[in-house]
N, C-alpha and C positions, 0 to 999 in steps of 0.2 A: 356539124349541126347537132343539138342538145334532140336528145331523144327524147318523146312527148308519145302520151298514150292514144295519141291520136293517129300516129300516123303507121301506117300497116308493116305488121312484122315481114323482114326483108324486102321493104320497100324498093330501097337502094339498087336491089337488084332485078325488080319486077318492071322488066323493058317496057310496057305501059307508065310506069310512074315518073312524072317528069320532075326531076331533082330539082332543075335552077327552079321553074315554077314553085317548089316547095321551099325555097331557099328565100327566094323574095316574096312568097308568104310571110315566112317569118319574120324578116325585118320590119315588115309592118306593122306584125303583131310587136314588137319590139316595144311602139308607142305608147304610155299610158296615157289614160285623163289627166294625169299630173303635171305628165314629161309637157314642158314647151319646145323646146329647140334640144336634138338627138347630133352627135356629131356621130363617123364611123365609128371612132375606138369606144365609145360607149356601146352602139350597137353591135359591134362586134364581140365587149364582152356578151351581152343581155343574150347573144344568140349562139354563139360558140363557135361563131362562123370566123374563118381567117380575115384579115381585115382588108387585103389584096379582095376578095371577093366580094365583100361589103361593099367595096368602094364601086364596083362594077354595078351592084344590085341599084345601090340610094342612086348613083347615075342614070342607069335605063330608067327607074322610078319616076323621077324627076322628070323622064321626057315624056312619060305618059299621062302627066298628071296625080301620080297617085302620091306623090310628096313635092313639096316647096323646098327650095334653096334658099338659105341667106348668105350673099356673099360676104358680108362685113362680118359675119360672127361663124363663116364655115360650119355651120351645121342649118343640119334639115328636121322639118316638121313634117305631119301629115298634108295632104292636099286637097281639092276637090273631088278628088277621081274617089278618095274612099269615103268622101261625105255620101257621094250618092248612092255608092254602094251601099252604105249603112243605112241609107235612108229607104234603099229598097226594098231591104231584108226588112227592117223593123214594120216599114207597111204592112208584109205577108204576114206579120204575126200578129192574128185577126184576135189571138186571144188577150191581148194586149185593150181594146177596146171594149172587151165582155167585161174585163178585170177591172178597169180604171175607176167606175162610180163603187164598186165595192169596198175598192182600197180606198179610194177616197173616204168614206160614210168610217173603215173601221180607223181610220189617224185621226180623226175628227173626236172619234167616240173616248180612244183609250188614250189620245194626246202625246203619240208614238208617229214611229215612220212605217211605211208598207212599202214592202218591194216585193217586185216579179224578179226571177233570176232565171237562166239556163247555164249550162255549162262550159267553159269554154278549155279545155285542156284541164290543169288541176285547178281552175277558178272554176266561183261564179261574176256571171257577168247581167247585171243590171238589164234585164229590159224596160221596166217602168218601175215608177218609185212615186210616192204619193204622200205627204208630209201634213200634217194638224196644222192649222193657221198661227197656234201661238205654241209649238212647240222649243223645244232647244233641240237645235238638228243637228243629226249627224249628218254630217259633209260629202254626201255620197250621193249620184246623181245616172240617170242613164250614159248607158255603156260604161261605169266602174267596175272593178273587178275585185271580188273580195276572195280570201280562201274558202278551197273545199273542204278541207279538213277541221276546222278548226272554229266555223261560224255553223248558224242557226242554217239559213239558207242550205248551205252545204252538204250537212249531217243529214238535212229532211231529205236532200235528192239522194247521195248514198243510200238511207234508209231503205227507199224505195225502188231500188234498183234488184233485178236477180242476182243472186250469191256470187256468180260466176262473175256477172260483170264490175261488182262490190270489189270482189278479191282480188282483178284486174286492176281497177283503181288506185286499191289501198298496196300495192304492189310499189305502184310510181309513188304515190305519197309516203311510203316508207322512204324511196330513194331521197324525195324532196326535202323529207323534214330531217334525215341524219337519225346515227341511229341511239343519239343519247336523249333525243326529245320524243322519238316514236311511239315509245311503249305509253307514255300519257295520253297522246293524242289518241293512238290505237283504241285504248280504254274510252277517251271519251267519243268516238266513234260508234263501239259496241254498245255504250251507255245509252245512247241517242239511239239506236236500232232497236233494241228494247225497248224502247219510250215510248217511239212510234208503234210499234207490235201491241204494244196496253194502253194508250192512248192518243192515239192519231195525230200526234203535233211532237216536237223537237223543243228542249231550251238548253239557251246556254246562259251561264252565269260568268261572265268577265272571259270565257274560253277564248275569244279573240282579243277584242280589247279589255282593258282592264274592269273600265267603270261603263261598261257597254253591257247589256243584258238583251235577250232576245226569244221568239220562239219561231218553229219553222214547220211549213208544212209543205210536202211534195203536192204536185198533181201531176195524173198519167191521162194525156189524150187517150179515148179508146179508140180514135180509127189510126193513127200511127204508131202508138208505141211510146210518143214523144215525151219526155219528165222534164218538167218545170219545176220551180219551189219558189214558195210563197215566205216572206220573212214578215217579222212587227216585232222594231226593237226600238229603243230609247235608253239615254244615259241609266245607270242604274237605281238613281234618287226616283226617277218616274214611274220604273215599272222593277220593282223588288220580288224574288223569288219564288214568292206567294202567289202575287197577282199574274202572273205569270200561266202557272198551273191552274188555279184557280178561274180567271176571266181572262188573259188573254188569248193563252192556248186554245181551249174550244170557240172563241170567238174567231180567229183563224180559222180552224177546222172547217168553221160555219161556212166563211166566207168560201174556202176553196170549194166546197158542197156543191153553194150557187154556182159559182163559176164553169163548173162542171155540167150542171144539170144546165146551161143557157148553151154550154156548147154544142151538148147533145140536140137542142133543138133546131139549130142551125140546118 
């Protein structure tokens, strides 16, 4: 199993942790919003798991509901069992519904996308996303998965994290990214934590994709602890490196403010 900063050091051997449980986590997580149809040997590379065990996991799966079989093409999809799960989860996240008329009001205004994001190992992963009526969109929609390293989204939630758990992170993202492409990324990491330090909001310019431009801003619940991050990005013809710094970034800022101050009054 590919080691992930998620899961607690010497797990393996902490007779509380229950491995197969962990095992057939991950093959779920295995799936993208992209992937249609997964057979083993693909999941078996995607997770590092042996493919003998694989075959045990997408089976029990299957009888639970939490993946579908197709006999004519020998590979499996997700199922029902994780629609509802996901549906559960996204319910609880109340801030999902404080967020949505804001994001909405700021795609409309600057003719850009808005997304909510949380963390999911070294992604972000989409909670809500909220698109301008005549925009040119990017193809990204709830529950996708963008990097942490490397996008607006990403940078903002590192930003905003404690040094200790920052250097945790950027730890795995060293191992992720190899270590001929690291020391860029690294840079634009620390460039984006001082950004945020002198002005409350993140951008990136082509950092992830080429002709993709964006800015980001964290939010920290004050009764958990819990870091979210807020994105508004658009091809780069839309929103140029200016308007960016200039009216997108603090119009962000803004937005996360409200968001913040409706929570508190919950």
């Amino acid at each position: 199993m590919k080691e992930h900063p998620d899961q607690p050091a010497g797990a393996e051997k902490d007779r509380k942790f229950v491995t197969a449980l962990a095992r057939g986590l991950d093959v779920l997580r295995a799936f993208e919003p992209r992937d249609n149809l997964l057979g083993n040997q693909e999941i078996a590379r995607r997770t590092g798991l042996p493919k003998p065990t694989v075959t045990r996991l997408t089976y029990t799966l299957t009888k639970l509901g939490y993946l579908s079989y197709n006999k004519e093409l020998e590979r499996y999809q997700l199922g029902m069992g994780v629609l509802a799960l996901g549906y559960a989860t996204l319910a609880n996240f109340g801030i999902r519904q404080i967020a949505r008329p804001y994001m909405q009001d700021l795609a409309e205004e600057v003719n850009a996308s808005v997304a909510l994001g949380a963390r999911e190992r070294l992604s972000m992963m989409y909670l809500d996303h909220r698109r301008a009526s005549g925009e040119v969109t990017l193809r990204l929609d709830i529950g996708s998965r963008i990097p942490l390293a490397t996008t607006a989204m990403g940078r903002a939630f590192l930003a905003a994290l404690p040094e200790v758990e920052r250097g945790y992170l950027m730890t795995h993202l060293e191992k992720r990214t190899g270590p001929e492409k690291w020391p860029a990324v690294r840079r634009g990491i620390e460039t984006a934590c001082e950004q945020y330090a002198t002005h409350g909001f993140v951008t990136t310019v082509g950092d992830w994709e080429k002709e993709v431009n964006a800015v980001g801003v964290p939010l920290i619940e004050t009764t958990n602890g819990d870091v979210f991050a807020f994105n508004c990005g658009a091809p780069s013809f839309l929103l140029a490196p200016d308007r960016l710094e200039s009216e997108v970034g603090p119009r962000l800022k803004y937005l996360v403010q409200n968001v913040q101050a409706a929570i508190s009054r919950i």
